[in-house]
C-alpha positions as CSV (number, residue, x, y, z in Angstrom):
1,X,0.0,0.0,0.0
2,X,2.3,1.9,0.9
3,X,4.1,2.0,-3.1
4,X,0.5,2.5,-4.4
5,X,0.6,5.5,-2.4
6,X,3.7,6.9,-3.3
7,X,2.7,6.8,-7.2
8,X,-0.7,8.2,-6.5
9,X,1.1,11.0,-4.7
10,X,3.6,11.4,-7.6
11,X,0.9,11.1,-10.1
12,X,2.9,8.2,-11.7
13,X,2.0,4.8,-13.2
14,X,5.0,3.1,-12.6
15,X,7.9,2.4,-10.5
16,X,11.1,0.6,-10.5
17,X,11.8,-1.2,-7.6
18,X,16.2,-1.5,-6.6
19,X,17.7,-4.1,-5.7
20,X,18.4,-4.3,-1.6
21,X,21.4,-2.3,-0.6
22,X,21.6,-0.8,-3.9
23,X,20.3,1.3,-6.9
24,X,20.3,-1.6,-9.1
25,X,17.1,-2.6,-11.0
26,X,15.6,-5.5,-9.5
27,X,12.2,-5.0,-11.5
28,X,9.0,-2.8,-11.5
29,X,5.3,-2.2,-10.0
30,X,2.7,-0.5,-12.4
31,X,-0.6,-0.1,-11.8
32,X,-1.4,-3.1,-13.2
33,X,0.7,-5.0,-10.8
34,X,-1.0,-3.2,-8.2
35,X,-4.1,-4.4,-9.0
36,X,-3.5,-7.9,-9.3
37,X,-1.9,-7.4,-5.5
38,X,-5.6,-5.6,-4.5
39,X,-7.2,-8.9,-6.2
40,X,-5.3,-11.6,-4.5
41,X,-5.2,-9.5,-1.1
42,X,-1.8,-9.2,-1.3
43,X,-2.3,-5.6,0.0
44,X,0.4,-6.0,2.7
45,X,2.8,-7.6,0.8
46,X,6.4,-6.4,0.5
47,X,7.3,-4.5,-3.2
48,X,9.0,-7.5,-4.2
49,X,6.2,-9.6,-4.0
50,X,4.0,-7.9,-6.5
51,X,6.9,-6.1,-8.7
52,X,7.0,-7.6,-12.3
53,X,10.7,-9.8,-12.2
54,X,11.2,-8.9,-15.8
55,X,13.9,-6.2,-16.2
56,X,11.7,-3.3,-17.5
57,X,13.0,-1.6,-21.1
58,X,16.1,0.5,-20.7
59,X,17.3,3.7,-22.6
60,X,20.1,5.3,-22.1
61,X,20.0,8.8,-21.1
62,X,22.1,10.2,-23.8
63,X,19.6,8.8,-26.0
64,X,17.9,11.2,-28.6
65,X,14.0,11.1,-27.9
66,X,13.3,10.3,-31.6
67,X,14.9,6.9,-30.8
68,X,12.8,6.3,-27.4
69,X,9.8,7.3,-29.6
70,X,10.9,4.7,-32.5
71,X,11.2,2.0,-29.9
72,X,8.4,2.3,-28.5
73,X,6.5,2.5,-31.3
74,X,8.1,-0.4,-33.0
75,X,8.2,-3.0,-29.5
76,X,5.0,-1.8,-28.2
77,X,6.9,-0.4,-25.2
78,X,4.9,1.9,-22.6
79,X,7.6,2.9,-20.3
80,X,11.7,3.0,-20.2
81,X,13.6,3.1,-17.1
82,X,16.1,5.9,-18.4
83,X,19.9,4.5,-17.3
84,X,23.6,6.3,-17.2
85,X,26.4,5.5,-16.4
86,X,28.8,2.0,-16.0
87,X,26.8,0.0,-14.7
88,X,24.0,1.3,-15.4
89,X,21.4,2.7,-12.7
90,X,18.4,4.2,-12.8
91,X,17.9,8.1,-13.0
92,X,14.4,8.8,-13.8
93,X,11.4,6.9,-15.9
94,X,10.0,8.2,-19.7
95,X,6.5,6.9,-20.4
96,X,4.6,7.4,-23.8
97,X,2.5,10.0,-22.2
98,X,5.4,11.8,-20.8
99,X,7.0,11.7,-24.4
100,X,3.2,12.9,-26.0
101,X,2.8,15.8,-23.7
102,X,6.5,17.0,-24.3
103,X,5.7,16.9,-27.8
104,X,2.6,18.7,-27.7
105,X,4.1,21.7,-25.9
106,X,7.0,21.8,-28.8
C-alpha cells in the first residue's frame, strides 16, 4: 500500500523497484501489478512480491528522444527506465504520455 501510495502522490503509473542495498534494478510495479496485489489480497505484501521480475525496457539517457519514440513504437513499449552511467542505474522513468505531452508543448 504503501508503493501504491507513493505513485498516486507522484501522479505516476510506474515504479522501479532497486535491488536491496543498492540502486540496481531489481524489476518494477505499475498499476497493473498493483491491482493484481488488490485482487489476491496481497495488499500487505512487501514491493518484491508484487513487482513484475522482468527487467523493464532500458534507454540510455544520452539517447535522442526520436529513438525512445521509434522504440516504443516499433516493440510496443509503454515505459523505459532511463539509465547512465557504467553499470548502469536508474535516473528517472520516460513513459509514452510523458513523451506525448513534451511533444505537444514543442
Amino acid at each position: 500500500m504503501e508503493v501504491a501510495r507513493k505513485m498516486q502522490e507522484d501522479g505516476v503509473a510506474h515504479v522501479v523497484v532497486a535491488s536491496a542495498g543498492s540502486d540496481l534494478i531489481a524489476g518494477s510495479i505499475s498499476e497493473l501489478d498493483l491491482l493484481r496485489a488488490v485482487i489476491d489480497g496481497k495488499t500487505e505484501a512487501m514491493a518484491s512480491d508484487v513487482m513484475t521480475l522482468a527487467a523493464p525496457a532500458t534507454i540510455a539517457a544520452q539517447e535522442p528522444l526520436a529513438l525512445a519514440v521509434k522504440r516504443m513504437r516499433d516493440e510496443g513499449i509503454a515505459f523505459y527506465v532511463v539509465v547512465d552511467g557504467a553499470p548502469a542505474r536508474p535516473v528517472g522513468l520516460l513513459s509514452h504520455i510523458e513523451l506525448a505531452d513534451y511533444l505537444a508543448r514543442g
